[in-house]
C-alpha positions as CSV (number, residue, x, y, z in Angstrom):
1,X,0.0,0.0,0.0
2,X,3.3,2.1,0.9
3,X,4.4,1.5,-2.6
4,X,1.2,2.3,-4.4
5,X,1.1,5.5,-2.2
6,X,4.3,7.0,-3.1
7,X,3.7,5.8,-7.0
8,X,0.5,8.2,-7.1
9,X,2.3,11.2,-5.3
10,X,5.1,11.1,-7.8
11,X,2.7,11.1,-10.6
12,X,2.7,14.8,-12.3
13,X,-1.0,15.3,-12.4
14,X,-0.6,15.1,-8.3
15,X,2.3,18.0,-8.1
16,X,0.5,20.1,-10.5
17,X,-2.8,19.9,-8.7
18,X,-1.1,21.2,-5.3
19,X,1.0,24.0,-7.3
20,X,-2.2,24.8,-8.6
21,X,-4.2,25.0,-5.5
22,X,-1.2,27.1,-4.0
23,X,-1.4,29.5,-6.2
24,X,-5.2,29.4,-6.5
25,X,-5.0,29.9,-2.9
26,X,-2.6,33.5,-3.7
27,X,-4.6,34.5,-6.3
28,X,-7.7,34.4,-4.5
29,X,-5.9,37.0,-1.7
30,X,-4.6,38.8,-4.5
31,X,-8.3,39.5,-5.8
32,X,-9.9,39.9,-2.6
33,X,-7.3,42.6,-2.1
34,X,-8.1,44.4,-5.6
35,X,-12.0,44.3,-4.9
36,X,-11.9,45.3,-1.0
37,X,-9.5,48.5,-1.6
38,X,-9.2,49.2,-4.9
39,X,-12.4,48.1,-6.9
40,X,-15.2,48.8,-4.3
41,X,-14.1,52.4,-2.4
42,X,-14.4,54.3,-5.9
43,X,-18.1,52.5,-6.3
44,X,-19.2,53.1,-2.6
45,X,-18.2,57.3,-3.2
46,X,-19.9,57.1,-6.3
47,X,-23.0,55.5,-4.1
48,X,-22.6,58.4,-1.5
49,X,-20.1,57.2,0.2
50,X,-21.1,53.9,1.2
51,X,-18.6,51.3,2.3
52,X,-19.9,48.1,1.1
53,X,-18.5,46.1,3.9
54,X,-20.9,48.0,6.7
55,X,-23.9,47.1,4.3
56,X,-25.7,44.8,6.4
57,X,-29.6,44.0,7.7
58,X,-29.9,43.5,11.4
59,X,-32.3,40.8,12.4
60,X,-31.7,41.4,16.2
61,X,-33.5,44.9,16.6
62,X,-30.8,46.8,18.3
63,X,-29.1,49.7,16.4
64,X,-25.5,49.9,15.5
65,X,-23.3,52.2,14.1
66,X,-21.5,49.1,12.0
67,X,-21.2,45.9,11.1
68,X,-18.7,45.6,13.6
69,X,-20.1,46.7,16.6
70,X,-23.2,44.7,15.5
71,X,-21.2,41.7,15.8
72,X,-19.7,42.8,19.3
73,X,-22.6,42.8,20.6
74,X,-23.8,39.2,19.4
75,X,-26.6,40.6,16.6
76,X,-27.9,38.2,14.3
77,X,-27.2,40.2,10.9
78,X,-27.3,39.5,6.8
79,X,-24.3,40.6,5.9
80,X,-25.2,41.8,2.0
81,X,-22.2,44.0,1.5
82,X,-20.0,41.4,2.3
83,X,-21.8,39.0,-0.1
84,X,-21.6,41.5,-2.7
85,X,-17.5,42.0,-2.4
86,X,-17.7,38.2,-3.1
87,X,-20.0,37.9,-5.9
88,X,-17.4,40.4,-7.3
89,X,-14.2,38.3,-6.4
90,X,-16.0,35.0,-7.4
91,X,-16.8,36.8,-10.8
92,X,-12.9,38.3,-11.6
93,X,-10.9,34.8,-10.7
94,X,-13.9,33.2,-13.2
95,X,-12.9,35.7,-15.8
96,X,-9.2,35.0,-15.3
97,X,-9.1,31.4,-15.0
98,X,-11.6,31.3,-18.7
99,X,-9.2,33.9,-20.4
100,X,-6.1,31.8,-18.9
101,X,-7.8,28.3,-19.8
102,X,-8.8,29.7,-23.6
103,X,-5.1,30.5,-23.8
104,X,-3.7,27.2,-22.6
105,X,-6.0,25.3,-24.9
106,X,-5.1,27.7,-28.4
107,X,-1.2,26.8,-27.7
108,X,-2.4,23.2,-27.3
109,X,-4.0,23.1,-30.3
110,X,-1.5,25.0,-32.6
111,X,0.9,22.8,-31.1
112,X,-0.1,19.3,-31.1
113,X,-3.1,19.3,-33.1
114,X,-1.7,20.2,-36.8
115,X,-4.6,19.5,-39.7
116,X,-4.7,16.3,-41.5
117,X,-5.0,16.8,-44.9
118,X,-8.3,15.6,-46.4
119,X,-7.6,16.0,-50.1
120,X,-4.1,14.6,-52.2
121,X,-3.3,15.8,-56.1
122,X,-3.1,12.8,-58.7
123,X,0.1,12.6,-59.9
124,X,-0.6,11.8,-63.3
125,X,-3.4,14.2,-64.0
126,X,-3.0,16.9,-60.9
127,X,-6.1,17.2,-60.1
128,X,-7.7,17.3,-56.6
129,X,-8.8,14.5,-55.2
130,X,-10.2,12.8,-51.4
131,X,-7.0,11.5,-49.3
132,X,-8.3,7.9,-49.5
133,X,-9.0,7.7,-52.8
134,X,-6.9,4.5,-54.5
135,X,-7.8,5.3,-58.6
136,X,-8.5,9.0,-59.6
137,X,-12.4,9.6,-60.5
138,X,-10.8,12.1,-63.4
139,X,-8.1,10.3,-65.1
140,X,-9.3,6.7,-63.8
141,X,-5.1,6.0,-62.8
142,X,-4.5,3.7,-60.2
143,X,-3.0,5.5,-56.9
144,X,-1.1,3.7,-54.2
């Protein structure tokens, strides 16, 4: 079982899973980052100065000044700013991992997957004919 183990961690598909969690992992942070403070303080001034992350419905009756507080205190709240920060970050890593995929697969398939032809010209009267052909429908010759 030892043996079988170590066989399926030393298999690439395993490393470049983990690599790409780990940087999954960074990128998400990186997002979050670009949403929280650079993405959604322009949009909340535009909104009348509204900081998305204080956004929030409070189920427990009491008041509070933020989202914060309301949380010191023990409230029961519906954070709707916060899920709206995340819709966003969910939204830009989806458009960065189809742009990066769609990439990926266009050098795969320049690379590996050249055309076939379909067609071949007879070589005694050059005309164009289907790749499987074995006598040419024009000049009746026998290909091989």
């Amino acid at each position: 079982m030892w043996d079988e183990f170590k066989k399926f961690l030393q298999r690439g598909n395993v490393v470049d899973l983990a690599v790409g969690v780990i940087i999954g992992g960074a990128f998400s942070n990186i997002v979050s980052s670009l949403v929280d403070d650079i993405i959604m303080p322009p949009i909340g001034l535009l909104l009348g100065r509204v900081d998305f992350t204080d956004l929030y419905v409070n189920l427990s009756g009491g008041s509070y000044k933020s989202l914060a507080e309301a949380h010191e205190a023990g409230a029961a709240t519906i954070n709707y700013g916060l899920f709206i920060n995340t819709i966003i970050n969910f939204i830009i890593i989806a458009l960065v991992i189809f742009i990066v995929i769609r990439q990926i697969n266009k050098l795969q398939k320049s690379g590996d997957e050249k055309e076939k032809p379909t067609t071949k010209e007879c070589p005694h009267c050059f005309r164009t004919i289907p790749i499987k052909a074995t006598r040419c429908p024009e000049c009746t010759s026998e290909l091989s």
